[in-house]
C-alpha positions in Angstrom: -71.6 93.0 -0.9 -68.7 93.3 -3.5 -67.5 96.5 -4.8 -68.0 96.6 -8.6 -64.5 96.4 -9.5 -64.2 93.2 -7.4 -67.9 91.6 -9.1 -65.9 92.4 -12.3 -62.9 90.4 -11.3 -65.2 87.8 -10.1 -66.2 87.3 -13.3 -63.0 87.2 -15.2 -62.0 84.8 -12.6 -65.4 82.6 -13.3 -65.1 82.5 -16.8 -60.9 82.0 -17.0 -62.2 78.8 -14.9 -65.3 77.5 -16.4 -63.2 75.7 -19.5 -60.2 74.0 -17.4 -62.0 73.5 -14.3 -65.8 73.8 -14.3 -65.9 72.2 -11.1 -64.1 75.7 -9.4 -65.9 77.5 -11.5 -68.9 76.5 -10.1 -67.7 76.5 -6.6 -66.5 80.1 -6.9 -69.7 80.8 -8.3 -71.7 79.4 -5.4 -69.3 81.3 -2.8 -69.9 84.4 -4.6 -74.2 84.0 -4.8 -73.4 83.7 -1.0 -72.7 87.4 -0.7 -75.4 88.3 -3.5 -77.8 85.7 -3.5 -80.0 88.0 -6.0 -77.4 88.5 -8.9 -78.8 87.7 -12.0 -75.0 87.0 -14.2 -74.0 85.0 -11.4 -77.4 82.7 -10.8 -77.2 82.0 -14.3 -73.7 80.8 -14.6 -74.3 78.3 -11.4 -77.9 76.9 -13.3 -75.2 76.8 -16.8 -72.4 75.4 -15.3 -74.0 73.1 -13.1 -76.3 71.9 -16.0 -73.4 71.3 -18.1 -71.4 68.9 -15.2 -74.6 67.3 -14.5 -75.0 66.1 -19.0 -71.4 66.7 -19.7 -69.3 65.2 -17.5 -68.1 61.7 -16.7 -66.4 60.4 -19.7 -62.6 60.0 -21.3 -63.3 61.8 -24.4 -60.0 62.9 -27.5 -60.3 64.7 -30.9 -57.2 65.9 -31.2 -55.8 67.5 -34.6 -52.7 66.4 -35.3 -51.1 63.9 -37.6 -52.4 60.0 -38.2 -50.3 58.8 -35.0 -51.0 61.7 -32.6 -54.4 61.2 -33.3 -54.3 57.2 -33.1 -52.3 57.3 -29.8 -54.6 59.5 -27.9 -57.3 57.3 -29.2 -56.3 54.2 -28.0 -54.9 55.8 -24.7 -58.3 57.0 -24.1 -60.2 53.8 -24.9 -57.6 51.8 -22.6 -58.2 54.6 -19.5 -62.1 54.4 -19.9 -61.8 50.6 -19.8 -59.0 50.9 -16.7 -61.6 53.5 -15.0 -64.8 51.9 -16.7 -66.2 55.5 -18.0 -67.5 56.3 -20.9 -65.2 56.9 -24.4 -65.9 59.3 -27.2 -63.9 60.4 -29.8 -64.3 62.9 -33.1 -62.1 62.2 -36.2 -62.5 65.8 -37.7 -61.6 69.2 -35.9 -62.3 73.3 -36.8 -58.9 73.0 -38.1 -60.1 71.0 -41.5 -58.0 69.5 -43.8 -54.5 69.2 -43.8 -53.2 68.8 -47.5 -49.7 69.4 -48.7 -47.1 67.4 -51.1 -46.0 65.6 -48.3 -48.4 65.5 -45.5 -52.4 64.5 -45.7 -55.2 64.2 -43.1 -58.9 64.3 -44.0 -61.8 65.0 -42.2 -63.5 61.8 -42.9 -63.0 59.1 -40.9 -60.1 56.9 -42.1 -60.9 53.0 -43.0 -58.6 51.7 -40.4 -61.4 51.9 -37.6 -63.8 48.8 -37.2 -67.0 49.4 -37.8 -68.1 48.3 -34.4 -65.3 50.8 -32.6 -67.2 53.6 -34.7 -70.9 52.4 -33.9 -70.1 52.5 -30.3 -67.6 55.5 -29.1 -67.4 57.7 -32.6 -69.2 61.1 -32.3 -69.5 64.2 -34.7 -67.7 67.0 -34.6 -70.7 69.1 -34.0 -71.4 66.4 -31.0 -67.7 66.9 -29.6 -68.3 70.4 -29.3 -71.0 70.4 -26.9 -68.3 69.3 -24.3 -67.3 72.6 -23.9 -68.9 74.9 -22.2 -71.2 77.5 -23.7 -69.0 80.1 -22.5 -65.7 79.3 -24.0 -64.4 80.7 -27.1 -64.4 78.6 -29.8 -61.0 76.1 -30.0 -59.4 73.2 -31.5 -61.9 70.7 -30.1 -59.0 68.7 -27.7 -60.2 72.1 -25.9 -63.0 70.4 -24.3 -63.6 70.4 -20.7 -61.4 67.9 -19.2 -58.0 67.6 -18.2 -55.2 65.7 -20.0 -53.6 63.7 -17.9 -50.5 61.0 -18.7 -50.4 59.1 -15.3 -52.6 56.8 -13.8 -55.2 58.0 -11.1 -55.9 56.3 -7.9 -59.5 56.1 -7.2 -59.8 59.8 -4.9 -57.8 61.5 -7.4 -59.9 60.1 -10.3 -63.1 61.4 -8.3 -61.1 64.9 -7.7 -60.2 65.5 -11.7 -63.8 64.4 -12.6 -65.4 67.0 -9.8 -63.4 69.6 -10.8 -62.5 68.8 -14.3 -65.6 67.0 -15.4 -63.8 65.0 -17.8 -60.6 63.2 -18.7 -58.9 64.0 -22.1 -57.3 60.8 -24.1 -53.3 61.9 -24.2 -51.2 60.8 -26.8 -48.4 59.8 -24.4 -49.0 58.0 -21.3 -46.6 57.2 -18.6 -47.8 54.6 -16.7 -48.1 52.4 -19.7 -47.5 49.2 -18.3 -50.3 49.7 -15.4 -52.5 49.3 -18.3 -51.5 46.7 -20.7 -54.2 44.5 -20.7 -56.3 47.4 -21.2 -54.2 49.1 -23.8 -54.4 45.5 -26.0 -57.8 45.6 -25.6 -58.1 48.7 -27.2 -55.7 47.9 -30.2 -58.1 45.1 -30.7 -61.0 46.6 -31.0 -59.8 50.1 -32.7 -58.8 48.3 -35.8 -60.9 46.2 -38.6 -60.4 42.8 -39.3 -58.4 43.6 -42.7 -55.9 45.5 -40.5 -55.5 42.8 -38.0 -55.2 39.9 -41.2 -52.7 42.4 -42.5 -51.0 42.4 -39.4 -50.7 38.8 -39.0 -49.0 38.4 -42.5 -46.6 41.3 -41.9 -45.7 39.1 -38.3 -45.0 35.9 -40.9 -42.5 37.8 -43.1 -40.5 40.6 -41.1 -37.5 39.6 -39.4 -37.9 39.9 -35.7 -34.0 40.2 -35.9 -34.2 43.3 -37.7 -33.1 47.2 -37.0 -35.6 49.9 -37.5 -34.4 53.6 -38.4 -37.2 56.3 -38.4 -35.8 58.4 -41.0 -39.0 60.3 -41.5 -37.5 63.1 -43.7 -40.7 64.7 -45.7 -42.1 67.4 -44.6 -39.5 68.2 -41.8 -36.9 68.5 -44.0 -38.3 69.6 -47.5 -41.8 70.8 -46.7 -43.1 73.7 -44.4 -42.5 72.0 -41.1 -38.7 72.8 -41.5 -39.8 76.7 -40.7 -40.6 75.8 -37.4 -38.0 74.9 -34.6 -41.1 72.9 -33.4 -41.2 70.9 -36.3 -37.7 70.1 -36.9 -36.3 69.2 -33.3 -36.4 65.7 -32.4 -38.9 64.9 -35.9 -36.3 63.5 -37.7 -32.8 62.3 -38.3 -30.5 64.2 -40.8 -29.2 61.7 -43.1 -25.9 61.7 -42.3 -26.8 60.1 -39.2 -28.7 57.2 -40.6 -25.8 56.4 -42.6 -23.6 55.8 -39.3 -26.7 54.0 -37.9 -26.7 51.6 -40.9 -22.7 51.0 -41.0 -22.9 50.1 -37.2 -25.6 47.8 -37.8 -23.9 45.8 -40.9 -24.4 42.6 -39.6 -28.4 42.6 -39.6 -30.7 43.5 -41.3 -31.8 47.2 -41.3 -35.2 48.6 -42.2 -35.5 52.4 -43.0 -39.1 54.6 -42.7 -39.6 57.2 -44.5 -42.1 59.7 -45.8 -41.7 57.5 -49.6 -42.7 61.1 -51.4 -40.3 63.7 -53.6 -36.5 64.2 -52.7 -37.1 61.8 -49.2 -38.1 58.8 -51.8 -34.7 59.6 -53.6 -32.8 59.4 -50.5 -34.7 56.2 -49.3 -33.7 54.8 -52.6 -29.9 55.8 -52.3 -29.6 54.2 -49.3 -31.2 51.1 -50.9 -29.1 51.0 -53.4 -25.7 52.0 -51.3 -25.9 49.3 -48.4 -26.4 45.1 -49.2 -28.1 45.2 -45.8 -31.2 47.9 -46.0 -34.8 47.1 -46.8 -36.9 49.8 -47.5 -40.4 49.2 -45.3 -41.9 50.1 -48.9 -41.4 46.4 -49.4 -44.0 45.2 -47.1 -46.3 47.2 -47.8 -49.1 45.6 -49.9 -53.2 46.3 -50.6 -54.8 49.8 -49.9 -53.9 50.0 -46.6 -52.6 53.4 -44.8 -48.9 53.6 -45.0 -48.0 55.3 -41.7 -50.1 52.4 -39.6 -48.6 49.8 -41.2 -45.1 51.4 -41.1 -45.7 51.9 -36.9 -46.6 48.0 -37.2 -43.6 46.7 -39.0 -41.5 49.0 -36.7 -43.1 47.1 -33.7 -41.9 43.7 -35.4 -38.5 45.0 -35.2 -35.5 44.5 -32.6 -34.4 47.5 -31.9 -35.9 50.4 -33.6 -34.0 54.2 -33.7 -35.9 57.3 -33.5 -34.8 60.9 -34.0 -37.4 62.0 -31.4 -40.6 60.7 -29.0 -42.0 60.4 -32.2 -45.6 59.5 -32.4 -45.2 57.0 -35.0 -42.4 55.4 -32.9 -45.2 55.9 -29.7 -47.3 53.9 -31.6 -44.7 50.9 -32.5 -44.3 50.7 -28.9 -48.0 50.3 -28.1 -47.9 47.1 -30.6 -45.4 46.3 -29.2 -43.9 47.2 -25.1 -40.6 45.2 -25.9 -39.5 47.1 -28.6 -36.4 49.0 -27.9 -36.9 52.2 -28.5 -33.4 53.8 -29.2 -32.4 57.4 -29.8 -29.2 59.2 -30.4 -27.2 60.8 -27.6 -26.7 64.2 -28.0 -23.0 64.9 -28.3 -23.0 61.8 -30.1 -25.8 62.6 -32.7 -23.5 66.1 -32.9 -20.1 64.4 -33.6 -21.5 62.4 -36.1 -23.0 65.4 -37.6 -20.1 67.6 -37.1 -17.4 64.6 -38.8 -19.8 64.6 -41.8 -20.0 68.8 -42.0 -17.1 69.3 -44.5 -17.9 65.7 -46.8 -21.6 66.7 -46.9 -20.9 69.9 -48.4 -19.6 68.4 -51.4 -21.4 65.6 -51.4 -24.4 64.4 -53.4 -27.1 65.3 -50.1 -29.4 67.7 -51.6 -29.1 71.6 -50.2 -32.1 71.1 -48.0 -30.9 68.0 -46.6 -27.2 70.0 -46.2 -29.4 73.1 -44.3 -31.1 70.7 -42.2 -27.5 69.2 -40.6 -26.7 72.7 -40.1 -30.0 73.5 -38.3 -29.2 70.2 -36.1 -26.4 71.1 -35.1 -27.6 74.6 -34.1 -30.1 73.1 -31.8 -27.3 70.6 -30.2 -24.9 73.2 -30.6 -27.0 75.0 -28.3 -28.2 72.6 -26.1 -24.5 71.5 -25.5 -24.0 75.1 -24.7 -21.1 75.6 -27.6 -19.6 78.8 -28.4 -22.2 81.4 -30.2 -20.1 82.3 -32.6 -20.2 78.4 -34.0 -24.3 78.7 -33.3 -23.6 81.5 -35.5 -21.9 80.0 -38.6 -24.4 76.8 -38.6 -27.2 79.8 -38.9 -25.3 81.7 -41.9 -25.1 78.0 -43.5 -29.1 77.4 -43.1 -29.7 81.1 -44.6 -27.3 79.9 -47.6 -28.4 76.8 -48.5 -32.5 77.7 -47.7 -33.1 81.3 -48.1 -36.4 80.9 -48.0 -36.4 79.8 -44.8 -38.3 81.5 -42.2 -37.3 79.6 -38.6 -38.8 81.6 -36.4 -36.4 81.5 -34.4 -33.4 82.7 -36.5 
């Protein structure tokens, strides 16, 4: 027998492991009835636990609730892993988070257009029938909480059989690793995740963007002007400061260059200014045609592009990348990214950039200021600048 205060461990331990592992959970359940075959907590946990892996378990299931791209990638990373390791796929559209609506950021509930009606009939599930894949146990979460385990690698067969035991489930990532161990499947699952309109609209965008041309992931939106720029999370690696487009576009003269951007408020002026100050920038605005969503399309044209430069592991760029494997992904050096920044410090402050835009250079180069391990007290002055130019800023970690 157990002493109490060891049953009451025991328990902790049981029901710490029942939502990341089941499969221990169980086992440490089992090993535990060994010593007190009678208990009534622990007899039920086994019968709950074991009835759950025995329903529950099995499939590659994602409802994650993030933006459009997060929630696309880990979509179609699931679909091509249950193909790869012929399980079963589910996914949710809506989460306990709700709606996301702001000036410069939207995700609905409902299930977007985008999706063909055959993906929908045969992997979609409700919310409500997401949630029964966690256990009954677990507090309620975000539903990408379910009972599974995220993985971003590719699993030999015994390891497969190991995560499944002892996971019961695997969890659709947004980023995968081994992406090129899956191709075939992963264009599989692009063709069957989008309608037919999508895929016409694809093939006209393939007739009329250059294949010569250079992609810059601006983004700007709600990283720079909206409530994302409060976060250190949402600023770092989500989007260039414009100063550093600029010096993308003038090394890039010579071809054609196609900027992205969230086309809303004060980042629509700036789109538009550089427009209007370089002969050899498109605006991806221009493609865009019919009541398709922006952001898909915008991860499509970027695909079509030569080279295409990204502040971060963006999961638009993610996207691109799945259309397309070839696309070079590009992103900005740090000390570079920080001398371009730090050349443009004294002309930006008199220049025509907005103050938000101006407080968002400074709170770049306080992150690579950091990173590159400069002296505090220049940390320090790039921090002053930010409280300046944004006092209503609240970075959490200023």
């Amino acid at each position: 027998m157990f002493e109490t205060a060891e049953i009451e461990i025991l328990k902790d331990a049981i029901l710490q492991l029942e939502p990341k592992s089941p499969g221990s959970a169980l086992n440490l359940t089992a090993l535990t009835l060994n010593r007190m075959p009678d208990d009534s907590w622990f007899k039920e946990r086994r019968s709950s636990i074991g009835e759950y892996i025995k329903q529950m378990s099995g499939n590659v299931l994602t409802a994650r609730h993030d933006g459009t791209t997060e929630r696309l990638n880990a979509i179609v990373h699931g679909r091509a892993l249950s193909l790869k390791y012929d399980l079963p796929f589910k996914f949710s559209w809506a989460t306990d988070v709700g709606s996301i609506h702001n000036d410069l950021i939207s995700i609905d509930n409902n299930l977007p257009s985008y999706f063909s009606e055959t993906f929908i009939e045969q992997h979609y599930i409700t919310f409500d029938e997401m949630k029964k894949y966690k256990l009954s146990s677990q507090s309620p979460t975000p539903a990408e909480y379910i009972s599974g385990l995220r993985y971003s690698k590719l699993l030999k067969p015994a390891e497969l059989q190991h995560v499944l035991q002892s996971y019961c489930n695997l969890v659709g990532p947004e980023r995968f690793n081994d992406a090129h161990l899956i191709r075939k499947e992963l264009n599989q699952a692009l063709s069957e995740v989008f309608s037919s309109s999508y895929h016409q609209e694809f093939k006209r965008l393939d007739a009329i963007v250059s294949k010569q041309s250079v992609g810059i992931h601006y983004r700007g939106g709600d990283v720079i002007f909206g409530i994302s720029r409060h976060e250190m999370n949402g600023v770092w690696g989500k989007s260039f400061a414009l100063p550093a487009v600029e010096k993308l576009i003038q090394e890039n003269q010579k071809r054609d260059v196609i900027i992205f951007g969230t086309p809303l408020g004060d980042t629509k002026d700036e789109l538009f200014y550089l427009k209007e100050k370089y002969s050899n920038v498109s605006l991806s605005l221009k493609f865009l045609e019919g009541d398709f969503d922006g952001v898909v399309i915008d991860s499509y044209i970027m695909s079509l592009c030569r080279q295409l430069y990204s502040a971060g592991n963006t999961g638009v760029a993610v996207l691109a990348n799945l259309f397309n494997p070839k696309l070079l992904n590009s992103q900005i050096a740090p000390q570079q990214y920080f001398d371009t920044l730090k050349s443009s410090f004294n002309e930006s402050e008199g220049s025509d950039y907005k103050p938000l835009q101006r407080s968002f250079i400074n709170i770049q180069l306080y992150l690579l200021a950091k990173s590159l391990k400069r002296p505090s007290s220049e940390c320090d002055l790039y921090l002053e600048n930010v409280k300046t130019l944004d006092p209503e800023n609240r970075l959490e970690w200023q």
